[in-house]
C-alpha positions as CSV (number, residue, x, y, z in Angstrom):
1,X,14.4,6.5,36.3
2,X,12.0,3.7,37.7
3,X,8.6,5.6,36.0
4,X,11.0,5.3,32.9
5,X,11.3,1.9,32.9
6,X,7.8,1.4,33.8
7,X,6.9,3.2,30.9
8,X,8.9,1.8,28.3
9,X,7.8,-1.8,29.4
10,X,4.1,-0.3,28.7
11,X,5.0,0.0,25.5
12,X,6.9,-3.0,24.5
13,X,4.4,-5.3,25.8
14,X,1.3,-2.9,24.3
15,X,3.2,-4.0,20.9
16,X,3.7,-7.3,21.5
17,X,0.0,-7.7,22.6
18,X,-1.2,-5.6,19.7
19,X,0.7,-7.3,16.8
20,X,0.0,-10.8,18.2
21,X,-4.0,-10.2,19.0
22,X,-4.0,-6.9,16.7
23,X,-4.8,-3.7,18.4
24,X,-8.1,-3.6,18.2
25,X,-8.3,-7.0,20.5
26,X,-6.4,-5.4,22.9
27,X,-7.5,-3.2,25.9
28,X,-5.5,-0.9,28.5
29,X,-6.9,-3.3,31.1
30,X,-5.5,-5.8,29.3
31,X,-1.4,-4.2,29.4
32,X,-1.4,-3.7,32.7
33,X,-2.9,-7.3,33.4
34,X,0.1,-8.7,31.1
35,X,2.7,-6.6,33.0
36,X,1.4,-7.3,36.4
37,X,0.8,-3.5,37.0
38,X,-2.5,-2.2,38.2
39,X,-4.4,-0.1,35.8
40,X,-3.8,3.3,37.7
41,X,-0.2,2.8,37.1
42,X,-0.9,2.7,33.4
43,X,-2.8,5.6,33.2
44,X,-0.1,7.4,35.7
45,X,2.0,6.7,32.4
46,X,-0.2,7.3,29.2
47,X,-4.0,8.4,29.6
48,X,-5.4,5.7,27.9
49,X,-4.9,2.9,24.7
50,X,-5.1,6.1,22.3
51,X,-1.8,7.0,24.1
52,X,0.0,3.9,23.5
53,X,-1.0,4.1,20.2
54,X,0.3,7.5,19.5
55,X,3.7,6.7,21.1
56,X,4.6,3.6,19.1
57,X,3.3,5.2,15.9
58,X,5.9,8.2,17.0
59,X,8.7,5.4,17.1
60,X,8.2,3.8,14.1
61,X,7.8,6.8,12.0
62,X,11.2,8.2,13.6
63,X,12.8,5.0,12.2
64,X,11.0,5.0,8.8
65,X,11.8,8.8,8.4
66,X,15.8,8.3,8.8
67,X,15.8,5.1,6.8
68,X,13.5,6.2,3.7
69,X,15.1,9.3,4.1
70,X,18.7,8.4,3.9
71,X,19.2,8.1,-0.3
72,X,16.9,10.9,-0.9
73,X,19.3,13.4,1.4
74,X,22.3,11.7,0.2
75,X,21.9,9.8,-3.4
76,X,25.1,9.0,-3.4
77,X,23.8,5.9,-1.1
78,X,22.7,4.4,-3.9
79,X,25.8,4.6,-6.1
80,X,28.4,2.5,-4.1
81,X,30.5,1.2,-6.3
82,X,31.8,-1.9,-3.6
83,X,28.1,-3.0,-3.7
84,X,26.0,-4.2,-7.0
85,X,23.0,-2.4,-7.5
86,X,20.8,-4.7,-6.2
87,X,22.2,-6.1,-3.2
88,X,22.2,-2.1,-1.7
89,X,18.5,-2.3,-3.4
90,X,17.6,-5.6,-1.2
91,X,19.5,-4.6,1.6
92,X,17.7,-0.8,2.0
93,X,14.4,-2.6,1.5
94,X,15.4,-5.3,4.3
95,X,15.7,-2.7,6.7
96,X,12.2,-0.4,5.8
97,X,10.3,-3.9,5.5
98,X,12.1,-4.7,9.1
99,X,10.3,-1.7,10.7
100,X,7.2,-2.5,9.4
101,X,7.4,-6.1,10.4
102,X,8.1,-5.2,14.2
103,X,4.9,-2.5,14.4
104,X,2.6,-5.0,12.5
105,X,-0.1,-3.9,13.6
106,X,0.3,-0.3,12.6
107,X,0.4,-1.2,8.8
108,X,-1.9,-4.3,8.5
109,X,-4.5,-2.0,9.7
110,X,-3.8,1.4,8.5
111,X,-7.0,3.3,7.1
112,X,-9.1,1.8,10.4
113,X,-6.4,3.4,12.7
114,X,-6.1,6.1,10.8
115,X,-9.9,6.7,10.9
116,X,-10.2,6.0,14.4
117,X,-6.7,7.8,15.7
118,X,-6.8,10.6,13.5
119,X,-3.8,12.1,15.1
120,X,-1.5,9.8,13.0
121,X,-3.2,10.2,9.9
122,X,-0.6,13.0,9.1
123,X,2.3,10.9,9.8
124,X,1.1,7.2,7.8
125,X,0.6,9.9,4.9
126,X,3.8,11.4,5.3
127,X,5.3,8.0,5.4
128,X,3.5,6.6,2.6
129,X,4.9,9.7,0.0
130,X,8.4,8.7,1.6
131,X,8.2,5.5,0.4
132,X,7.0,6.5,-2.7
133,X,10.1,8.3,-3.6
134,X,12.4,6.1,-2.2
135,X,10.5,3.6,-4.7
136,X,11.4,5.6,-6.8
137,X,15.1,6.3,-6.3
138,X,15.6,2.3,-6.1
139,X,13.6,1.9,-9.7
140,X,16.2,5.0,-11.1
141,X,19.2,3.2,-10.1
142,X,17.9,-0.7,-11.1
143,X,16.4,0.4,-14.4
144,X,16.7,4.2,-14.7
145,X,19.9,3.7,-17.4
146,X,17.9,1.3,-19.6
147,X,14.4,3.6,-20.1
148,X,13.5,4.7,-22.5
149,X,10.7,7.2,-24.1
150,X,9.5,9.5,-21.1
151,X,11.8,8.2,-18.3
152,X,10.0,10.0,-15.7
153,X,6.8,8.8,-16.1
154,X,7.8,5.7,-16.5
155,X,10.1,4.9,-13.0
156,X,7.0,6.5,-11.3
157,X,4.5,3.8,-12.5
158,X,7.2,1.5,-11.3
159,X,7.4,3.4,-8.1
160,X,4.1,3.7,-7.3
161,X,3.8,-0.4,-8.1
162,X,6.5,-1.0,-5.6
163,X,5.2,1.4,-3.4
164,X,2.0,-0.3,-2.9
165,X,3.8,-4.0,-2.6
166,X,5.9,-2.4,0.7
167,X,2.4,-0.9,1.7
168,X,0.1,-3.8,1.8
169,X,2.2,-6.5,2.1
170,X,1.7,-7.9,5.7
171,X,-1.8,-7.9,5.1
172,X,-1.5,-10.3,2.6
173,X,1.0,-12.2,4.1
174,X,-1.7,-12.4,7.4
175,X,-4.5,-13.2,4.9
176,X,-2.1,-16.0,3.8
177,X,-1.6,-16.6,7.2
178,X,2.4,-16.0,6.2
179,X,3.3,-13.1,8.5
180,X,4.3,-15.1,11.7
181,X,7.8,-15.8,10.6
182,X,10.0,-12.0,10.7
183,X,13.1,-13.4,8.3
184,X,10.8,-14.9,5.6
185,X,7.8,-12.5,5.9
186,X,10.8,-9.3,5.2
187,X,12.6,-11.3,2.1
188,X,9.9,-12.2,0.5
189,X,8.6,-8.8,0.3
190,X,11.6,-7.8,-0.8
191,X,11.6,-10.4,-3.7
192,X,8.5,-9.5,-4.7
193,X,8.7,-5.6,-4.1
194,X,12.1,-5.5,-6.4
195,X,10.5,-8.2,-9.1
196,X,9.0,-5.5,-10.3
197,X,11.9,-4.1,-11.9
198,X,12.3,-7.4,-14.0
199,X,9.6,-6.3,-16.9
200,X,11.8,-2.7,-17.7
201,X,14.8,-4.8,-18.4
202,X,14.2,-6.8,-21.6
203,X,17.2,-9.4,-22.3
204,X,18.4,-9.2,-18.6
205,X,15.5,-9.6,-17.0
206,X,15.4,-13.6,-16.5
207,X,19.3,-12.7,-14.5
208,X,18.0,-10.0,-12.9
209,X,15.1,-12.1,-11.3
210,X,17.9,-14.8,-10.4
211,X,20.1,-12.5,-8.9
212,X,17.1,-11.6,-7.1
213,X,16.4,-15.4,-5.9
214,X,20.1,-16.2,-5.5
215,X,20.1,-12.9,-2.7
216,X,16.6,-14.0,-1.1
217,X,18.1,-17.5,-0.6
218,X,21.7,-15.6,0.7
219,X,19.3,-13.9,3.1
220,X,17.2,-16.9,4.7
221,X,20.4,-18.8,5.2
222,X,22.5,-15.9,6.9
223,X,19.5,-15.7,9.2
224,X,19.4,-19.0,9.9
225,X,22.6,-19.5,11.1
């Protein structure tokens, strides 16, 4: 029970240390200095930083698989009819943006991890065509009735937009030097992932996009209190 412990607290401050100073910053040494451990008492736990690594990539793709999962195992998710299209739309991207947010360093650094940790290069690939049809499930139930023409093709160029807003969006937020607050960081990705949408729907667009500020507002101000 107490290597347990002793273990998980590795881990929780090898994330904080690696999202605040990015991973890269940050050695073994380094954990065990933060969590007043020696160094052999880390390695008794994980063999090195490669470890670490491999064991919060394992979390955060356990998460991302159920969530991004869920509506394409059960579509039905997506067809609530207590909840407007949009607001289950905001509220499923909420949580996969949440995920990403709290394993920052993960997916603001991506193609250098994956080159150097090749052992999750499997899983970020797995979890990037996840999020591609999930993308793609949101798109067919915000715009999917009102296309048009070859339907298919169409929600996938939409898809693979949205897809590559949810992928790269903390790094821009750190180039912007954004990403430091969680609750503002997630919503505005989530305004600007389901803005997208606006362009497919003509004459409602201009209400969609205010539905869409009216929830991000909603959002920051549930947070806050």
């Amino acid at each position: 029970m107490i290597a347990l412990k002793t273990k998980d607290r590795i881990l929780d401050t090898a994330l904080a240390l690696f999202n605040e100073n990015g991973e890269r910053n940050v050695s073994a040494n380094d954990i065990a200095l933060e969590l007043d451990i020696s160094p052999g008492n880390l390695y008794y736990h994980f063999k090195g930083k490669d470890s670490i690594i491999s064991a919060l990539f394992t979390t955060v793709q356990r998460e991302l698989v159920a969530v991004l999962g869920a509506p394409l195992n059960d579509p039905s998710l997506f067809h609530d009819e207590q909840t407007a299209s949009i607001e289950r739309s905001w509220l499923f991207l909420t949580v996969v943006f949440e995920h990403m947010f709290d394993h920052r360093f993960i997916f603001i650094n991506m193609i250098d991890l994956m080159q150097r940790y090749p052992e999750i290069d499997r899983g970020i690939r797995r979890l990037l065509s996840l999020q591609r049809a999930a993308c793609f499930a949101v798109a067919s139930d915000l715009v999917g009735g009102r296309l048009r023409g070859d339907k298919d093709q169409r929600l996938l160029s939409l898809a693979d937009a949205m897809t590559m807003n949810i992928v790269y969006w903390l790094s821009y937020e750190q180039l912007r030097r954004q990403a430091e607050d969680r609750t503002q960081t997630v919503h505005r990705g989530v305004l600007q992932t389901l803005s997208y949408c606006a362009p497919y729907l003509g004459s409602e667009a201009q209400d969609f996009y205010d539905d869409c500020e009216r929830l991000y507002s909603q959002m920051l101000a549930s947070d806050d209190g």
